[in-house]
N, C-alpha and C positions, 0 to 999 in steps of 0.2 A: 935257602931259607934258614936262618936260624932260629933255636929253639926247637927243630922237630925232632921228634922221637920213633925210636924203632921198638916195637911191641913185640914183636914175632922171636925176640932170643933177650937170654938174662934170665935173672929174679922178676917176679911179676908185683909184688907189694911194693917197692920203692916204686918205680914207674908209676905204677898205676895212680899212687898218693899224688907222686910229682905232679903227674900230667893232670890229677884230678881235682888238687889245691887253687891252682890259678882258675879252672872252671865256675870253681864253688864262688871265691873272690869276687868273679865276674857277674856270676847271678846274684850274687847279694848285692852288689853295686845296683846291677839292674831291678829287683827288687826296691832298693831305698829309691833307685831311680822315678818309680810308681809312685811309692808310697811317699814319697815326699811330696805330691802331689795332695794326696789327700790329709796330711798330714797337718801341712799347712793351711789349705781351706778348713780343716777342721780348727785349727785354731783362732784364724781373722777371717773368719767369713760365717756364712748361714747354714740353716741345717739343710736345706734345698742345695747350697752347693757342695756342700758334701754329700747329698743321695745325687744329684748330677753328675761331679765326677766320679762316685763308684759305681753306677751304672751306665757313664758314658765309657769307662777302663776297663770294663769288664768286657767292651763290646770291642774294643780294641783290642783289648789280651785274645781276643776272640780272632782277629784277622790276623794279628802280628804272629800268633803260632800257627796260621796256618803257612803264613812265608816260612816261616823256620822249620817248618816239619817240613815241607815240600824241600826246604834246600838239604833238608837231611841225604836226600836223594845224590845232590854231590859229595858231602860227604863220607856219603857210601863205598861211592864208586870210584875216587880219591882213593879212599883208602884201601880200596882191595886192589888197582891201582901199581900203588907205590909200594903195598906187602909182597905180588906179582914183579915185579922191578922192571914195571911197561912203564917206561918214564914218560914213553911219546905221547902218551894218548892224555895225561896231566895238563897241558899246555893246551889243547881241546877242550877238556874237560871243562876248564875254568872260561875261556871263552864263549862256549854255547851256554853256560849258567850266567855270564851275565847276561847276554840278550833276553834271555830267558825271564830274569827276575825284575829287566828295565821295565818290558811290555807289562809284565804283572801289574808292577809298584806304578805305573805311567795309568790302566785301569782303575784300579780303586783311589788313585789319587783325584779320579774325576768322578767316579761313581758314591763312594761315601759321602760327600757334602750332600749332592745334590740329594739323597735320601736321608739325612739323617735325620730329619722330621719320622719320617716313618718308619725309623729304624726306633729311636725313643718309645714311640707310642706303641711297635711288637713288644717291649719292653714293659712295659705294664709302668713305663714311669710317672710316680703320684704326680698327680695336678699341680701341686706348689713346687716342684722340681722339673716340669716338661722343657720349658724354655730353655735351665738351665744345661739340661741332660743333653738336649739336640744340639746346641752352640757346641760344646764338648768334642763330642763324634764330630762336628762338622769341621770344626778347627784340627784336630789331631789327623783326620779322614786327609786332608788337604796336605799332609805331611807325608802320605803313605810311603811315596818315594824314598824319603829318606830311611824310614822306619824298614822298609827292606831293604836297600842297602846295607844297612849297618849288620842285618841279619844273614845276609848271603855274604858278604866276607866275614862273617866270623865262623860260618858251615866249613867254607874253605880252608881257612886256619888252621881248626880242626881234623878235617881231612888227610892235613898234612905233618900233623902230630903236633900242632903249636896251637897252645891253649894260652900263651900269654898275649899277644895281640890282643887277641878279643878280649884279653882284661882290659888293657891301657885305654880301649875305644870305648869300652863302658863308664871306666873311670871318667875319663873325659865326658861323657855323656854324664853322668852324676852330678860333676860340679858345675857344670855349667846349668844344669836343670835346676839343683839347689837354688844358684843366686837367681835364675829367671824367677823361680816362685816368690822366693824374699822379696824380690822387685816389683813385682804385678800383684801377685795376691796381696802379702802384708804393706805393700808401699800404695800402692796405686787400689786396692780394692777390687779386682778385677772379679773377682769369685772364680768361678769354673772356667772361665773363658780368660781369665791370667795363667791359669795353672796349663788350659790346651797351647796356650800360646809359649808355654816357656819347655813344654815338651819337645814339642815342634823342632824350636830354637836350638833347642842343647840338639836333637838328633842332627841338624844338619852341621853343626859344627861341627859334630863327630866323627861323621863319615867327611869332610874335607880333610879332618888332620889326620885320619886311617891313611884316606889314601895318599898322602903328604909320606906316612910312614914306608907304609907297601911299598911305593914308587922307589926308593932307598935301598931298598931289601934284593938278595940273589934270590931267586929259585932256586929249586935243584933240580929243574928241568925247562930246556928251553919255551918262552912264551914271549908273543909281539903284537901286535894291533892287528895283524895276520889273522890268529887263533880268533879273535872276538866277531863270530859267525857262529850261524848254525848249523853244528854237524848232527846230520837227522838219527843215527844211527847210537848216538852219546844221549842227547836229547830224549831219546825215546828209553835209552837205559834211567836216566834221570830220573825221568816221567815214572820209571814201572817201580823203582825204588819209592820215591817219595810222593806220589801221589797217595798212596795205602795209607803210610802215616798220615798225610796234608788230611786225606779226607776222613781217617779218625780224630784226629786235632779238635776240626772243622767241627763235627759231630758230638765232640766228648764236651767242646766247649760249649755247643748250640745245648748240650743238656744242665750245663752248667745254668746256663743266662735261662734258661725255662724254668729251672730250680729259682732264678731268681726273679723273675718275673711273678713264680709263685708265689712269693715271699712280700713280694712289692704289692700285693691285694690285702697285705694286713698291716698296710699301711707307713707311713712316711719314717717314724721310727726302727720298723723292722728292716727294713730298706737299707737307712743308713747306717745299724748294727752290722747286716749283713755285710752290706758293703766293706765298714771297717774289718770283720774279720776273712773276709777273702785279703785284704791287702797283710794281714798278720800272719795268714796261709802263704803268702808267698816267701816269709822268711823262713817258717820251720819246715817247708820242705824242700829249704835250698840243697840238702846234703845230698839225699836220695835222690834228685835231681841231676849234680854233680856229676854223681857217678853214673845214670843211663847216660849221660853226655858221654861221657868217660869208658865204658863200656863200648859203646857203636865204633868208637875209634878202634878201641883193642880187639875187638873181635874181629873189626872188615880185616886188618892187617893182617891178623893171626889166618885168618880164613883164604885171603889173598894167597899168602904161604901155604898153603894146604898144612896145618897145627889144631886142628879141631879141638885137641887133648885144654892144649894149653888155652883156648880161648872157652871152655871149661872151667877149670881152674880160675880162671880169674874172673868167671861169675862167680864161684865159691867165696873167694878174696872178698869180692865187692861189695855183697850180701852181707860178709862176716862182720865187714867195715860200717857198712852203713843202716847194723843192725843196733851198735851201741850207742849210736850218735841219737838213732829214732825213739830209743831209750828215753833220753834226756827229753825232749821235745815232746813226747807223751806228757812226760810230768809237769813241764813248764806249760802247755795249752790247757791240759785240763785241771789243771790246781792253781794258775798263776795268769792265767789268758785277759784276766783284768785291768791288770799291769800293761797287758801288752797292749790292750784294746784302748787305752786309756794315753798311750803314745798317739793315739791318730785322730781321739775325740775331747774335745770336756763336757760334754753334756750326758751327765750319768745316766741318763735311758737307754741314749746310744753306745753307751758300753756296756751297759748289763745285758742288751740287745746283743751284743756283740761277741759277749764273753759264752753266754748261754751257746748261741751258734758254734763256737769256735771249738768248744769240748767235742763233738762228733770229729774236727781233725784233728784233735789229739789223739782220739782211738785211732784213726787213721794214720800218724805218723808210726803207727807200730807194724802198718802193714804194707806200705810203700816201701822200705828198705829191702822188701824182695822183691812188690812188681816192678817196681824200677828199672831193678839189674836185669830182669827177663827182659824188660820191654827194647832196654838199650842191646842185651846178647840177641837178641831176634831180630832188631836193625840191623845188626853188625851183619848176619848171617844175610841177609837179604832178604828174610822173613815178613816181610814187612804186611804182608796180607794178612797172615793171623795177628798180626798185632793191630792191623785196621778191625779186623772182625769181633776179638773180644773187647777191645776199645767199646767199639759200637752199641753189641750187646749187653754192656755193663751200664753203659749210659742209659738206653733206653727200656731194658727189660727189669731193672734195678733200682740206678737213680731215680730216676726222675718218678714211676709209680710209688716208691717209697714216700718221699718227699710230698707228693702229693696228698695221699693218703694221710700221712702224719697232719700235714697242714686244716684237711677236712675235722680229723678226729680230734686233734690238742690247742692246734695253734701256736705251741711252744717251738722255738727255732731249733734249740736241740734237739727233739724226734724230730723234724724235719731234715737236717745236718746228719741224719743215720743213714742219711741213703750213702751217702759220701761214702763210709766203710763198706756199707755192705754191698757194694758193686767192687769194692777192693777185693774184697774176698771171693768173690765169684772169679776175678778178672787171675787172682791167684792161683784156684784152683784149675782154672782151664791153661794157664802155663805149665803148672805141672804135669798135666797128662799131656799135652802136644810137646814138655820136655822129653817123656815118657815113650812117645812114640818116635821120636825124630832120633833119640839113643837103635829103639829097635831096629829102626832101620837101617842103620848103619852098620 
């Protein structure tokens, strides 16, 4: 395979930059990937389909991370793997993950349609946005297949120390999603349902010309139409890695979408504010993002090799890194978020709706550049249950009571948007002491 990298010997700042640049690339592609969706309904279409697609993407953002934390699980076990130099068991690995992620993506490709009526209406979606909210889910839902796909060869990728692949298949997914919206929303009108429709579109392109590439490509371990079975024993390693993550995902996002179903009871304005600045969330915390990507890879390998020191250190690094970047991103959301919110709307309600909300992740981007690096160092390690457990606990003993409360008492999206940090901070402090004891122990 070319483009992989070895993590376990060397300097750890060039690598880690290296492997962690094309990452970032990639989620920022996938990022515009979203937000060009709403972006452009915001600009030729209604304000109903802009509260339909940000609360029919938000319910998506919701299933499509749980495939990608679930396939973290090969990733995992990939990389500890090839740090080990068990090359046989790689060729497996990847086999039992795809049967694994078909039957998945083959489920919710028939189950989300047929509910997204009453997926909408869990949603608290306003009256004048219902129709459009449920066509949304119900179009994108139809897609699921591809949409994991695209996300279980990019785990792989990774796994195997190549972070550029899964750039080019986002790329590609980008520009093709770009003109499908230009084409259905601003040519054709379609509102919410040009925008599901050109999602859809672009993903399965995507995943054809992936695999067009892959098929091209050496391994650096034997694999054949043999391997694509299930091996119960790999399967069940899978399972014990990424399920922890999959059902904090699962969980961290279900407190998200209650956050915003909250939000959706004060009506069709705060909705689509909202909406806009979760899709604005998604650029500025591309970098902290980057690097727990980037992190799960360096540490399985380091860990694999028995390097504990070193996969240390380069949570240190990645912290240090992705401490000045959350800098910036503080100052631009909360002194500048109008700007930002104002790319995805024109109707100044739903940006001052928007911009108001968006300041609570600005205080946030100052505190994700460390849980980040923990959350990706505690994947790496196999960790994956305390990272399911304070996930959980932050959503629900935190978020969500905050948010609710604010909403009761002010109604302002900002105090409601506090919950946001201040489950950060909780989620901070319990990494540091389970850092604290997992040193003693050793």
């Amino acid at each position: 395979m070319e483009h992989t990298m070895d993590f376990t010997k060397g300097p750890i700042v060039g690598p880690l930059l290296k492997f962690s640049m094309p990452i970032l690339f990639a989620l920022f592609l996938q990022a515009l990937y979203g937000a060009v969706d709403l972006m452009v309904v915001g600009k030729f279409a209604l304000a109903q389909d802009v509260s339909g697609v940000a609360v029919g993407s938000q319910i998506m953002h919701t299933v499509t991370g749980l495939i990608s934390s679930l396939a973290m699980g090969t990733t995992i076990l990939l990389g500890q793997k090839l740090g080990e130099g068990n090359e046989k068991l790689c060729g497996k690995i990847i086999g039992t993950s795809i049967v694994l992620f078909f039957a998945a993506g083959l489920a919710l490709t028939l189950l989300i349609p047929l509910f997204s009526g009453q997926l909408a209406a869990l949603m608290n979606a306003p009256e004048e946005a219902f129709e459009q909210t449920s066509r949304y889910i119900a179009i994108c839902g139809a897609g699921s297949l591809m949409i994991v796909a695209y996300n279980v060869l990019g785990s792989i990728m990774r796994g195997l120390g190549d972070s550029n692949t899964p750039l080019i298949t986002v790329a590609i997914a980008s520009v093709c999603n770009i003109a499908g919206d230009l084409l259905l929303v601003a040519g054709f009108h379609m509102g919410a349902a040009g925008a599901a429709l050109a999602t859809v579109s672009s993903q399965t392109i995507s995943v054809l010309i992936s695999l067009l590439i892959l098929s091209r490509r050496t391994l650096p371990f034997p694999f054949s139409r043999k391997d694509i079975r299930v091996e119960t024993p790999i399967l069940t390693r899978i399972v014990r890695f990424g399920a922890p993550i999959a059902l904090q995902d699962l969980l961290v996002g279900l407190s998200f979408l209650v956050v915003l179903a909250i939000v959706n009871t004060l009506g069709l304005i705060a909705s689509a504010g909202v909406g806009v600045a979760e899709k604005v969330c998604a650029f500025i915390m591309l970098i902290p993002a980057a690097f727990m990507q980037a992190m799960s890879a360096f540490v399985a390998q380091n860990h694999g090799a028995g390097k504990p020191e070193r996969a240390i250190e380069g949570l240190k690094t990645a912290i240090g890194l992705s401490t000045a970047f959350g800098v910036a991103m503080f100052w631009l959301a909360f002194f500048h978020g109008d700007l930002l919110c104002g790319a995805f709307s024109s109707d100044p309600e739903v940006v001052a709706a928007g911009f108001d909300y968006l300041k609570a992740y600005g205080i946030d981007c100052l505190l994700t550049c460390f849980l980040f690096c923990f959350i990706g160092f505690y994947n790496g390690l196999g960790r994956t249950g305390f990272v399911m457990l304070q996930g959980i606990a932050a959503a629900f003993l935190i978020r969500i009571p905050v948010a609710y409360i604010m909403c009761q008492t002010t109604g302002r999206l900002f105090y409601i948007g506090l919950g946001i940090p201040c489950s950060t901070v909780f989620q901070i402090l319990l990494c540091f002491a389970y850092f604290s004891m997992v040193r003693r122990r050793r």
